[in-house]
C-alpha positions in Angstrom: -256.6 28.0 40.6 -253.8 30.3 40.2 -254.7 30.8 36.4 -258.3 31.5 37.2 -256.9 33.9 39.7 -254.8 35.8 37.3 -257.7 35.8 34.8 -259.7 37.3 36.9 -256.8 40.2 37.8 -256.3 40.6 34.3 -260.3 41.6 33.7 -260.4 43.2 36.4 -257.5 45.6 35.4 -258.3 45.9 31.7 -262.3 46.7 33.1 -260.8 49.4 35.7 -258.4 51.1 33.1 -260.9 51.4 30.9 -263.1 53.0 33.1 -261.0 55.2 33.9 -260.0 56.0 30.4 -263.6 56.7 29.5 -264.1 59.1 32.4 -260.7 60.7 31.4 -261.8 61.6 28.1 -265.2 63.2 28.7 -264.2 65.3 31.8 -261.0 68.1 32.1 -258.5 65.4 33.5 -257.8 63.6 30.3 -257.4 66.7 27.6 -256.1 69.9 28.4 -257.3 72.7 25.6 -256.2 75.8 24.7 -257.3 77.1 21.4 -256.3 74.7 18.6 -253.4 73.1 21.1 -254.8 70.0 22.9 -252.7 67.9 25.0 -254.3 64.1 25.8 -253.1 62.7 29.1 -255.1 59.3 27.8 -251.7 57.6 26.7 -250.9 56.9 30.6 -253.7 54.0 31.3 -252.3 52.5 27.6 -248.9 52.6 28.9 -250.5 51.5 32.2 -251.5 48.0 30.7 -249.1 47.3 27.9 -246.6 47.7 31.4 -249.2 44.8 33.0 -250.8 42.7 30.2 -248.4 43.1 26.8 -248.7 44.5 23.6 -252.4 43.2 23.1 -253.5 45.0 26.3 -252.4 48.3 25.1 -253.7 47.5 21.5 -257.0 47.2 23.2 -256.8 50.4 25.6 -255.4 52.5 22.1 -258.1 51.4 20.7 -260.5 52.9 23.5 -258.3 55.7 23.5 -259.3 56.4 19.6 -262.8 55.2 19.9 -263.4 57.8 22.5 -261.3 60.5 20.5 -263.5 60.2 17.7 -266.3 60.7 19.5 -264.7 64.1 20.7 -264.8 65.3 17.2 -268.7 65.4 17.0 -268.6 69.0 18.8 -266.3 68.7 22.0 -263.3 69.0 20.3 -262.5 71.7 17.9 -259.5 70.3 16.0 -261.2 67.1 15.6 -264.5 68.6 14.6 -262.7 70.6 12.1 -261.4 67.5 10.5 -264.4 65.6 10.6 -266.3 67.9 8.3 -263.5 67.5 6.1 -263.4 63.8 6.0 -265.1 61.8 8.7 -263.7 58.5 7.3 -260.1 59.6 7.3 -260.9 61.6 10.2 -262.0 58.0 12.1 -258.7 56.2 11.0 -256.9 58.8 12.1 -258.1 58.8 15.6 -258.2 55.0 16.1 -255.5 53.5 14.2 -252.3 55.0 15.3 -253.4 55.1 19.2 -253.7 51.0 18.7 -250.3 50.5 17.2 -249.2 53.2 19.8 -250.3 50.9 22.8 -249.2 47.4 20.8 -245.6 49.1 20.5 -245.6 50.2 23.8 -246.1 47.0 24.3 -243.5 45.8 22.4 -240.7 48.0 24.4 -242.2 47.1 27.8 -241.7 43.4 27.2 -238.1 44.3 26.2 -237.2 45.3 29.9 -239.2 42.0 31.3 -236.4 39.5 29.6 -234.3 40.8 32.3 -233.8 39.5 35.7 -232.5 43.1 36.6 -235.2 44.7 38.9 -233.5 48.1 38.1 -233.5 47.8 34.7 -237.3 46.8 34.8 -238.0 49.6 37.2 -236.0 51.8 34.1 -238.5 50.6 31.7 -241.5 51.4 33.0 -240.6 55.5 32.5 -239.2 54.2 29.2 -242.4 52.8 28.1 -244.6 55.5 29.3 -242.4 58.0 27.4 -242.3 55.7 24.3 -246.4 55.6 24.8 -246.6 59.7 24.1 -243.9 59.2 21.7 -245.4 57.0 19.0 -249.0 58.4 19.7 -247.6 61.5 18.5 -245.5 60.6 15.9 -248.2 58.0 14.6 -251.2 60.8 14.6 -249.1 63.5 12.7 -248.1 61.1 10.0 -251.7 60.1 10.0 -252.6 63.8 10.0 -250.0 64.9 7.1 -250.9 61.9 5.3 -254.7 62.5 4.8 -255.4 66.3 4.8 -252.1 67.7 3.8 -253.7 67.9 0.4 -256.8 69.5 1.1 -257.6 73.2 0.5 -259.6 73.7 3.6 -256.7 72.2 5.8 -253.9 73.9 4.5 -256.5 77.4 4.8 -256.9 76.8 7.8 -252.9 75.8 8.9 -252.2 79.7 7.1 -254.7 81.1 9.0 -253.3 79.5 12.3 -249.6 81.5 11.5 -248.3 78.0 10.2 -245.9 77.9 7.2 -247.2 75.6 4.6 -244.2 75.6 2.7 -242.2 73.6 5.2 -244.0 69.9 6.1 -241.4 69.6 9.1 -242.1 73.5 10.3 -245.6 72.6 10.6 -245.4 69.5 12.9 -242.8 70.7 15.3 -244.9 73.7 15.9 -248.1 72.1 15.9 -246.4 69.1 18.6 -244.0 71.0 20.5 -246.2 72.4 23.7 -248.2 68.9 23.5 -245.5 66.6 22.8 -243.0 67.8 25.6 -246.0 67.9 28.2 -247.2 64.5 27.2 -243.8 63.1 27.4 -242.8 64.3 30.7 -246.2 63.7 32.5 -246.5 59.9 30.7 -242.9 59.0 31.8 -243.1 60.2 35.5 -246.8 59.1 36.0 -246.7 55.4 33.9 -243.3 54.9 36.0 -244.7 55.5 39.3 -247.6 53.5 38.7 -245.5 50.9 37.3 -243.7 49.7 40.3 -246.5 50.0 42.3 -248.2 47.6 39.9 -245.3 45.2 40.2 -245.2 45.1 44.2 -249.3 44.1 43.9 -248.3 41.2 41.4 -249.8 43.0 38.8 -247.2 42.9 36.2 -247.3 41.1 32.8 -246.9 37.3 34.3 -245.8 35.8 31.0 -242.7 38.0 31.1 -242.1 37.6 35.0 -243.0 33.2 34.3 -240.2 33.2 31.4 -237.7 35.1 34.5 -238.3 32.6 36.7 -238.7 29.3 34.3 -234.9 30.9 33.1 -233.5 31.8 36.9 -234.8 27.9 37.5 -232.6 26.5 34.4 -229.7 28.5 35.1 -229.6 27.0 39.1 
């Protein structure tokens, strides 16, 4: 019964963030755009559930997170239009790809402050693991981005046109990032750590990790 019970929260959670992720990215709360700058608040309900379910959770939600991202390149986004009449293929791996090993290593780094017994240190890791979210979506997405269109004419047009330096690979993503990335990071840690320990008071937390804690605390005693 308790199994069935936690199945059922599980669903339930991956159905509501989801949701949520869906309405996010096809209203003003989940992208804020300015020109060719656009910063994606999506990363937070991916954090949200690789905090709760593991690294598969927030492979899943990344992958929502791309899906829907692609779609914003078929005329809502500008960036991601310009791309996708580039090259939509590349275009579509770029999008969906990195956001999914984004959420699996968030994952990965929230299930590194569940092997301890320390509530502090778990309460810690939550922030940690919202900041690592923004972190590798951005640092996956650029490499993504430098990686299939540095070499085209079109892009690196366009980049001049934008006042961005060719020349230098690194000047380019550090002022193409910087507004975004700082914003993302900041508003991802604070909100993903909030949530977190409210998810952990409701039980909501990744029960493998918290079963290991206790099967270990029972050994130890």
């Amino acid at each position: 019964m308790k199994k069935q019970t936690q199945r059922t929260k599980t669903i339930a959670l991956m159905g509501i963030l989801i949701a949520i992720m869906i309405l996010m990215s096809f209203t003003p709360v989940g992208y804020l755009r300015y020109g060719t700058i656009e910063i994606s608040l999506l990363m937070i309900p991916v954090a949200i559930g690789a905090i709760a379910l593991g690294p598969w959770a927030g492979a899943v939600l990344g992958g929502v997170f791309g899906i829907t991202s692609f779609i914003q390149c078929f005329g809502i986004s500008p960036f991601g239009t310009f791309l996708c009449d580039i090259n939509p293929f590349l275009t579509c791996v770029m999008c969906i790809i990195p956001r999914i090993l984004a959420g699996f290593c968030a994952g990965l780094v929230a299930s590194l402050f569940f092997k301890t017994r320390s509530t502090g240190i778990r309460f810690i890791g939550y922030f940690v693991t919202g900041l690592s979210a923004a972190l590798f979506n951005t640092l996956f997405f650029m490499v993504s981005l430098l990686l299939f269109f540095w070499n085209s004419t079109t892009f690196i047009d366009a980049v001049n046109e934008w006042g961005y330096s060719t020349n230098n690979i690194l000047l380019f993503f550090f002022a193409f990032v910087g507004i975004n990335c700082v914003f993302e990071l900041l508003v991802t840690c604070a909100v993903t750590g909030a949530i977190g320990k409210a998810l952990e008071k409701a039980g909501l937390v990744n029960t493998v990790f918290a079963k290991k804690s206790e099967e270990t605390e029972t050994a130890e005693a």
